[in-house]
N, C-alpha and C positions, 0 to 999 in steps of 0.2 A: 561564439556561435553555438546553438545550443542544436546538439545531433546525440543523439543516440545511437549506437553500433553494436551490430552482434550482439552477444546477451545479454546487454544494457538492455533492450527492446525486450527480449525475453524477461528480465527480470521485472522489468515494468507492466509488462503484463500479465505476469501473474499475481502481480500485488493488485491491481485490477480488477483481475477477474475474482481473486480470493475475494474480495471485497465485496463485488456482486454477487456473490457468492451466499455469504454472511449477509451482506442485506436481503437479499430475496428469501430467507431461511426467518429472520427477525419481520420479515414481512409478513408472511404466512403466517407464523408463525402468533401473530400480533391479531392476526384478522380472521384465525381460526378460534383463537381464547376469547374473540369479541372486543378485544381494548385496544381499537388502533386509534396510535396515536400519531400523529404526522408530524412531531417534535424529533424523533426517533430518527427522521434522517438529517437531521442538523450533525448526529454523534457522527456520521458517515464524510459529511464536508468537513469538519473539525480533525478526523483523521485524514482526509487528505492534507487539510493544512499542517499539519504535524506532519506527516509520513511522507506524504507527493510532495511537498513543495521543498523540504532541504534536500532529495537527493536530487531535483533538478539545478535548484543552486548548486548543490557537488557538480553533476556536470558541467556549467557552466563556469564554473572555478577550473575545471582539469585544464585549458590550455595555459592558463598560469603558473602550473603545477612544474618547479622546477625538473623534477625525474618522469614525469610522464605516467607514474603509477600508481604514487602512493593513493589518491585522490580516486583514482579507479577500483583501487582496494577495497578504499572506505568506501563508494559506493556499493560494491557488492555486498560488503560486509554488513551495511545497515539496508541493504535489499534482501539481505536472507533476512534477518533481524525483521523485519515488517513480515516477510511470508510466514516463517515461524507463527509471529502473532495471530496472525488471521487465522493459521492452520487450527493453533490452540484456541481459538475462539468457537469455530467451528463446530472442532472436538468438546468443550461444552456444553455447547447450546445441545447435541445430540445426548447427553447424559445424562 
């Protein structure tokens, strides 16, 4: 059963929101220099498929997870790993 708890949630939304974040920035961004191109949010699904969809498979793995934690680990651990990313993307684009 796929749930999400405490800063599972928090940590999902801010990989989210950093996301919208970084698009809305790449949008502007795109449509201020005059070269928008509407290709640009493919890169946006392609990272969710990469980034959102194995830590929902971790979740959905942890009631298998003989110790109950390791699996919650690795989620956090590659849920910072993602914020991180977006944070230094962010940090980029601004420089």
């Amino acid at each position: 059963m796929f749930t999400l708890t405490g800063w599972m949630i928090y940590t999902m939304w801010a990989i989210f929101g950093l996301m919208f974040i970084d698009f809305l920035i790449a949008l502007f961004r795109s449509l201020k220099e005059g070269s928008f191109d509407p290709t640009f949010v493919l890169g946006y699904l392609k990272d969710v498929l990469y980034y959102v969809l194995p830590l929902i498979i971790v979740v959905y793995l942890i009631p298998i997870d003989p110790t109950g934690w390791i699996l919650v680990i690795g989620y956090f651990v590659f849920g910072i790993a993602v914020i991180l990313k977006y944070l230094l993307d962010i940090k980029r684009k601004f420089q």
